[in-house]
C-alpha positions in Angstrom: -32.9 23.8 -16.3 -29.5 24.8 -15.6 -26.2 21.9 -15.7 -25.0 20.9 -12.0 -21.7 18.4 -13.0 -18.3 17.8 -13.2 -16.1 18.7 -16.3 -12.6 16.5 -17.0 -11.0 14.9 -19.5 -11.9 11.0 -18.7 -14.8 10.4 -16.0 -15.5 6.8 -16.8 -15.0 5.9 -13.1 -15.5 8.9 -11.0 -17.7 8.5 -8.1 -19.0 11.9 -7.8 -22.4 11.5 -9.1 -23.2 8.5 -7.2 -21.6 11.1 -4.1 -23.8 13.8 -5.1 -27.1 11.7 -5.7 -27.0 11.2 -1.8 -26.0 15.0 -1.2 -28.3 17.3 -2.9 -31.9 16.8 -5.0 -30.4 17.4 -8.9 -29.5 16.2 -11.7 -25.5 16.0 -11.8 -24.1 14.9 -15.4 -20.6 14.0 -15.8 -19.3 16.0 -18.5 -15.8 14.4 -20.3 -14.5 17.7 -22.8 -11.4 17.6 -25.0 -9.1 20.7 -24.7 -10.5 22.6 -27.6 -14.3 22.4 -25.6 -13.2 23.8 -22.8 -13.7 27.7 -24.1 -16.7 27.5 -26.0 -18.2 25.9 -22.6 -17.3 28.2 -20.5 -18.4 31.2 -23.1 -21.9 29.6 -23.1 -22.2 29.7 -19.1 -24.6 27.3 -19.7 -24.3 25.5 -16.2 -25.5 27.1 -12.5 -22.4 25.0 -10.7 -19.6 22.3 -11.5 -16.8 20.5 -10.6 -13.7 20.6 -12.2 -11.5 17.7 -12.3 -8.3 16.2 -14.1 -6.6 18.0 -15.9 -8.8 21.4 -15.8 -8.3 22.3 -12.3 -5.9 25.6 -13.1 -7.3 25.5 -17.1 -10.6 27.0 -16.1 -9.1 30.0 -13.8 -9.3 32.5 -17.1 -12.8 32.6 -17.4 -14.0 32.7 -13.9 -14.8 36.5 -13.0 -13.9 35.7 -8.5 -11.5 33.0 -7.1 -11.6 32.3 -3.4 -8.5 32.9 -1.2 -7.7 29.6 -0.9 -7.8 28.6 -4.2 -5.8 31.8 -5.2 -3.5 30.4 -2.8 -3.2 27.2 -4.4 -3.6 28.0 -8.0 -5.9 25.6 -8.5 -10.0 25.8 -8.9 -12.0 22.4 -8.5 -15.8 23.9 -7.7 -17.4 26.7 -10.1 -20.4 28.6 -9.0 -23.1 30.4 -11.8 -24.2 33.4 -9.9 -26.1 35.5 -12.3 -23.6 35.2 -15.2 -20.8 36.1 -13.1 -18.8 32.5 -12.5 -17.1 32.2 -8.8 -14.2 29.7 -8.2 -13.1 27.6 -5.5 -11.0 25.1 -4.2 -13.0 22.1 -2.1 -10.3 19.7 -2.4 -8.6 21.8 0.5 -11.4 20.8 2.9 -11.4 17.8 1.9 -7.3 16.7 2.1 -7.8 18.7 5.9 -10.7 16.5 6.8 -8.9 13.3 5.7 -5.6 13.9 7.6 -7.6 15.0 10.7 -9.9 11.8 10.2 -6.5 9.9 10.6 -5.3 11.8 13.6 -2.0 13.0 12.3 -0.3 15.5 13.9 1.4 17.4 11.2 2.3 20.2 13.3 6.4 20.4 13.1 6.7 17.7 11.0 8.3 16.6 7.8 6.0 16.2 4.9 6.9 14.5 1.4 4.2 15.1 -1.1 4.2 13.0 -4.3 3.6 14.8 -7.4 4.0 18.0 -8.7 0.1 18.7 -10.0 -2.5 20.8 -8.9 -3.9 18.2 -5.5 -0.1 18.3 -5.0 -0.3 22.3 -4.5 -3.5 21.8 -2.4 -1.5 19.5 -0.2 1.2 21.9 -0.1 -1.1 24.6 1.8 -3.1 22.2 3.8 0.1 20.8 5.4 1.4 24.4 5.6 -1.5 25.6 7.6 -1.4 22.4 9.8 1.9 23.5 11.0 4.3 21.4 8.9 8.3 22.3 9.4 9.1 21.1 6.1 7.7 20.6 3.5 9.0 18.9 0.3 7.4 18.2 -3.3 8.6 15.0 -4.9 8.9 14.3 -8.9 10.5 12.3 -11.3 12.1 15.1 -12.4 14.2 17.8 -10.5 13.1 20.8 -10.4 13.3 24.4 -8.4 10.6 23.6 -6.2 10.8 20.1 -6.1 13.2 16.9 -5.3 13.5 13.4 -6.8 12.4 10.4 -5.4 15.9 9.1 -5.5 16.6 12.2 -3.1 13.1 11.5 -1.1 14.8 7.9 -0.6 18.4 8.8 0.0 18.3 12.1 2.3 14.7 12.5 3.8 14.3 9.1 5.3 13.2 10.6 8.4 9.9 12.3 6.7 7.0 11.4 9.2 4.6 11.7 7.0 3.6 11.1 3.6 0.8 12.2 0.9 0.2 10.9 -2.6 -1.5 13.1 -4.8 -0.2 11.1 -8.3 -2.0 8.7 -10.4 0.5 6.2 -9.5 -1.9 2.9 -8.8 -5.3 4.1 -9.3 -7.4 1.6 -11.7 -6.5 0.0 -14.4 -2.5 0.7 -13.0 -4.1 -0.8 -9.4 -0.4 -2.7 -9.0 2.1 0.2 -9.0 2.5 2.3 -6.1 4.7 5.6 -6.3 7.6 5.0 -3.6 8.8 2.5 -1.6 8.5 2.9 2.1 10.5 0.6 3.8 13.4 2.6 4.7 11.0 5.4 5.9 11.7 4.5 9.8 10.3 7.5 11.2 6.7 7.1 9.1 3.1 8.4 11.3 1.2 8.6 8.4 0.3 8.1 4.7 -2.6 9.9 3.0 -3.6 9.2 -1.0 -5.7 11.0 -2.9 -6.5 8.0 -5.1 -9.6 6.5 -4.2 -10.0 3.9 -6.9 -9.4 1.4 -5.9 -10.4 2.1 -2.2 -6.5 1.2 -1.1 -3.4 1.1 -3.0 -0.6 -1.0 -2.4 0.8 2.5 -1.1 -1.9 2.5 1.7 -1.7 -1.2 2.2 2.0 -1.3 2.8 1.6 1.7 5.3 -1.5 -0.4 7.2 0.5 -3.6 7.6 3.6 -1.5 9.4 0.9 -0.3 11.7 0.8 3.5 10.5 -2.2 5.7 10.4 -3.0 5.3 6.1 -6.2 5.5 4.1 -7.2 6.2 0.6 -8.8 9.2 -1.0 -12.9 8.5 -0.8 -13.1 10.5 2.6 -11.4 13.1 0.8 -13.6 12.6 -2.4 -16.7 12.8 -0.3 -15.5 15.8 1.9 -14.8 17.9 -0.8 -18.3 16.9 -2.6 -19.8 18.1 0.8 -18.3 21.7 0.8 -19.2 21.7 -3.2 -22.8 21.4 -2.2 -22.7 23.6 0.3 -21.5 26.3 -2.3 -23.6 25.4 -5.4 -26.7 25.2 -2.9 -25.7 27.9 -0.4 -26.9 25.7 2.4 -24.5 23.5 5.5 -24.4 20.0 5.9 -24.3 18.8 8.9 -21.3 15.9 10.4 -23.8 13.4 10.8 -25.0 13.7 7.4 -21.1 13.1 5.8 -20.5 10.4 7.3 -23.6 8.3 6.7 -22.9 9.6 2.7 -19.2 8.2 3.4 -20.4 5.3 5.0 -23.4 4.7 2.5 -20.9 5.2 -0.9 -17.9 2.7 1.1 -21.0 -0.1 1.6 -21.8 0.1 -1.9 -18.4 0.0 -3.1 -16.0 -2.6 -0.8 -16.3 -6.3 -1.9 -16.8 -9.0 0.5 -14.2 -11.3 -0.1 -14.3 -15.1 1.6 -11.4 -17.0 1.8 -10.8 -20.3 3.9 -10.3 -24.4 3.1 -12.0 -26.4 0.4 -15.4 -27.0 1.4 -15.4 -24.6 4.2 -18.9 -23.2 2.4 -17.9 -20.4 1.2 -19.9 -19.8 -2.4 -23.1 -21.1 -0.3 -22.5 -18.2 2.4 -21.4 -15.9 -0.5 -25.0 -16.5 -2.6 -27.2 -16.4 1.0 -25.2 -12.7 1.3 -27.6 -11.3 -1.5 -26.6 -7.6 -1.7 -28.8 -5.5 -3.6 -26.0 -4.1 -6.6 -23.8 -6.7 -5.5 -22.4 -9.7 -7.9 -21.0 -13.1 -6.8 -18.3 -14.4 -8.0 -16.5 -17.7 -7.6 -13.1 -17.6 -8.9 -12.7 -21.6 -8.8 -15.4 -21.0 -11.1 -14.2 -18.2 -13.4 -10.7 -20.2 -13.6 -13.0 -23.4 -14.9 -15.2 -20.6 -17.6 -11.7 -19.5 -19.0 -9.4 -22.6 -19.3 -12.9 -24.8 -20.5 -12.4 -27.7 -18.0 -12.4 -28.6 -14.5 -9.8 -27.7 -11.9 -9.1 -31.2 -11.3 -8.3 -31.7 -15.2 -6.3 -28.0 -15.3 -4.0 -29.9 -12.4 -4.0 -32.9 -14.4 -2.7 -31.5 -17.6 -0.9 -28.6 -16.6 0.3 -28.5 -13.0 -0.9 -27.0 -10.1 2.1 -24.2 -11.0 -0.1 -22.9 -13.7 -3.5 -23.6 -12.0 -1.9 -20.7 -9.4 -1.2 -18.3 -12.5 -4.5 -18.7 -13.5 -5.9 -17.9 -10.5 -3.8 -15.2 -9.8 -5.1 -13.8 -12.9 -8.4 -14.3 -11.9 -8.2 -12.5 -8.6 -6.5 -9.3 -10.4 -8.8 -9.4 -12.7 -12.4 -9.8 -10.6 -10.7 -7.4 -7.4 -9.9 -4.7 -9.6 -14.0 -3.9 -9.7 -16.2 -3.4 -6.8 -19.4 -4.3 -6.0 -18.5 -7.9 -5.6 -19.1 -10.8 -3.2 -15.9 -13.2 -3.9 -15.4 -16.5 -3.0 -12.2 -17.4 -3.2 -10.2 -20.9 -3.9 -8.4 -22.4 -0.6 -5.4 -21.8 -2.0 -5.8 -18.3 -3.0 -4.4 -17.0 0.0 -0.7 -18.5 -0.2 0.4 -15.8 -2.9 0.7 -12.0 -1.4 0.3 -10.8 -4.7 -3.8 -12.4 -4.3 -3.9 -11.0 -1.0 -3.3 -7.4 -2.0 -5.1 -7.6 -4.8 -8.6 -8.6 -2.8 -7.6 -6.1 -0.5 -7.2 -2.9 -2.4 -11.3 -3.0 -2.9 -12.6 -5.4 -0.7 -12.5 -7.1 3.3 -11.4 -10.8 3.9 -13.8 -12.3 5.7 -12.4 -16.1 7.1 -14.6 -19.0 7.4 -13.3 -20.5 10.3 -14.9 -24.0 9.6 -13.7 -26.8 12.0 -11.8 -29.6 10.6 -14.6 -31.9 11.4 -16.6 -30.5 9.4 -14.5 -30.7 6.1 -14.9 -33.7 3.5 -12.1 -34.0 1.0 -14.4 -34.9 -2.2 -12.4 -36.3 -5.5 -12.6 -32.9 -7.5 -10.7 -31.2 -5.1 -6.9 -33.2 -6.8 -5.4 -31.2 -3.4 -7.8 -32.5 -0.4 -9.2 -35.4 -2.0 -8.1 -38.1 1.0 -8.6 -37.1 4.5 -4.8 -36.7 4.8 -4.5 -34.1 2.5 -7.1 -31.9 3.9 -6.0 -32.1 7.4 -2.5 -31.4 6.2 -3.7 -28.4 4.4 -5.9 -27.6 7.3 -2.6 -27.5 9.6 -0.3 -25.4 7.1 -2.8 -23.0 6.2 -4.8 -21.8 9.4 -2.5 -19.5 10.4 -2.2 -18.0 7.2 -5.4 -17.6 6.6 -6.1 -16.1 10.1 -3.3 -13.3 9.2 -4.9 -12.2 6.1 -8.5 -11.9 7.5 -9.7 -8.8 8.5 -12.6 -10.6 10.0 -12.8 -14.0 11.5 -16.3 -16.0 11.2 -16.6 -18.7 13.9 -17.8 -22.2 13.4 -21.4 -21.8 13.7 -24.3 -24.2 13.3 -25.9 -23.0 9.5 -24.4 -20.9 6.8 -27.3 -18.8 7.3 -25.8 -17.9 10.5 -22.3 -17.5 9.4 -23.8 -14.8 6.3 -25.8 -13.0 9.3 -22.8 -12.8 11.0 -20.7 -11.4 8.1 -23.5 -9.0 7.5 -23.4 -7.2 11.1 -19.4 -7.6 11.1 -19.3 -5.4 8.2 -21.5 -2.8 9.1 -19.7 -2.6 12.5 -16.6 -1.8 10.0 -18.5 0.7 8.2 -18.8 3.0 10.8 
């Protein structure tokens, strides 16, 4: 039986065979090749469709026999169809960038476009923007070139771009805390599009959200153009309806559930009565007390709370980086930005809105262990906590209830 795949250089955490499981009835294998394999592969045709991914995208266009319009167009093939020995290329990621932008609602009909990067999603961006109507469009690089500016220039003279699209590496896992510009001083900003998708939002996208413009991260995108691959390896149409519960069934099984809220509020008991099937639960008071080899209350005690809040920053970049997780987070978690974008980049804060009456400051908590403390806390950090939620759990009389309630609040987001 014939290879359905995708070919690149590192696939160690690509999501397109968990995309394609849900998509089509085969067997897709993710296929990592050096430079030097990439010829005898293709002279052994040994495959009936593929994928191509990072950085093969224009190395494969020799020994493809037809190349579709719009990949000819872009100069960039990411979907290679077997058809009797003859080998037919095309580009999906252009249906998929389209998809993602109109998802957003952007208008990018006489607008300004920055694009970030110079590689070959860069060039696809380039002609999707071009036939949505853009006025201008500009390619951004570290380096300035004939057909491109720097992002000192991006920064300095194009202020005024409306919108923006990332199509570089810059904070995709492991490099999750970079981002590739600055957006501040971009006043006139409607949108921002990335390509990246892991994690599921970049500090790019998550700097965009909090200004209030239209952002997202690339797993629309990633699933759109898996769509459109099927549809050519299979020579069949999937219908709307059937995307988006893929989209929606991939983003369940990916985006943490991340608990935050005051000592004792209950959220590790709420976060083990979750139970997700593929999901594990993590506690990072807990993970902080596996690494240092004592208690909290003793890491206080010998060290400060100073470098109890290193630690646990640590801990959060480390466990948020992944997905699949339930996290329950210490009370204090929330008071750093750095832990807050960090949990947000794969995951939604879910606050447990306990009422103060039904705290207990306990002796092992060294910052709420009088009732003093704890209602002091309580009163600094409500409001914060309320800012950073993306969903607010009321009071309610079991934790039982409070995980039930969780449970439908994130499926509501799902859709």
């Amino acid at each position: 039986m014939k290879t359905y795949g995708c070919i690149g250089k590192k696939l160690a955490h690509s999501f397109s065979k968990e995309i394609h499981s849900r998509l089509a009835d085969y067997n897709y294998k993710l296929i990592e090749l050096a430079e030097d394999e990439v010829k005898p592969f293709f002279e052994k045709k040994d495959f009936a469709a593929l994928n191509v991914t990072i950085p093969y995208k224009q190395t494969v266009i020799p020994y493809l026999d037809h190349v579709s319009r719009i990949a000819t167009r872009i100069g960039a093939v990411n979907t290679i169809v077997n058809k009797d020995g003859k080998l037919y290329g095309y580009n999906t990621d252009y249906y998929g960038m389209k998809a993602l932008i109109e998802r957003l609602e952007l208008d990018l009909n006489g607008k300004k476009v920055l694009i970030l990067g110079t590689g070959g999603t860069s060039k696809t961006a380039q002609v999707v923007a071009k036939d949505l109507g853009a006025k201008s469009i500009l390619r951004v690089s570290r380096s300035k070139g004939d057909d491109c500016i720097t992002y000192e220039e991006a920064a300095l003279l194009h202020k005024d771009a409306d919108i923006i699209i990332n199509t570089t590496p810059s904070g995709m896992y492991p490099d999750c805390a970079s981002k590739p510009i600055d957006i501040k001083d971009f006043k006139a900003l409607e949108g921002v599009v990335d390509a990246v998708y892991n994690p599921l939002c970049t500090n790019l996208v998550l700097d965009a959200k909090r200004k209030g413009i239209k952002a997202s991260g690339g797993l629309y995108m990633l699933v759109m153009q898996a769509v459109v691959a099927v549809e050519k390896f299979l020579d069949t149409k999937i219908s709307k309806s059937a995307t988006d519960d893929v989209f929606a069934s991939v983003l369940s099984e990916k985006e943490n559930i991340v608990l935050i809220g005051m000592p004792g509020s209950g959220k590790s008991t709420i976060g083990n009565l979750l139970n997700l099937e593929g999901f594990e639960f993590i506690d990072t008071d807990k993970e902080i007390e596996n690494r240092c080899g004592c208690s909290i209350k003793e890491l206080i005690s010998a060290q400060g709370e100073a470098y109890f809040r290193d630690m646990e920053s640590e801990v959060i970049r480390d466990v948020s980086s992944h997905s699949s997780r339930i996290i329950s987070t210490g009370g204090g978690a929330i008071l750093r930005e750095e832990n807050v974008n960090c949990l947000k980049q794969n995951g939604k804060l879910y606050f447990i809105e306990a009422d103060i009456d039904r705290l207990k400051a306990t002796e092992d908590r060294p910052l709420s262990d009088t009732e003093d403390k704890l209602k002091k806390l309580y009163s600094q950090r409500h409001g914060i906590y309320q800012s950073a939620a993306d969903v607010i759990v009321p009071d309610m009389s079991t934790p039982q209830e409070e995980a039930e309630y969780i449970i439908s609040k994130r499926l509501e987001l799902l859709k």
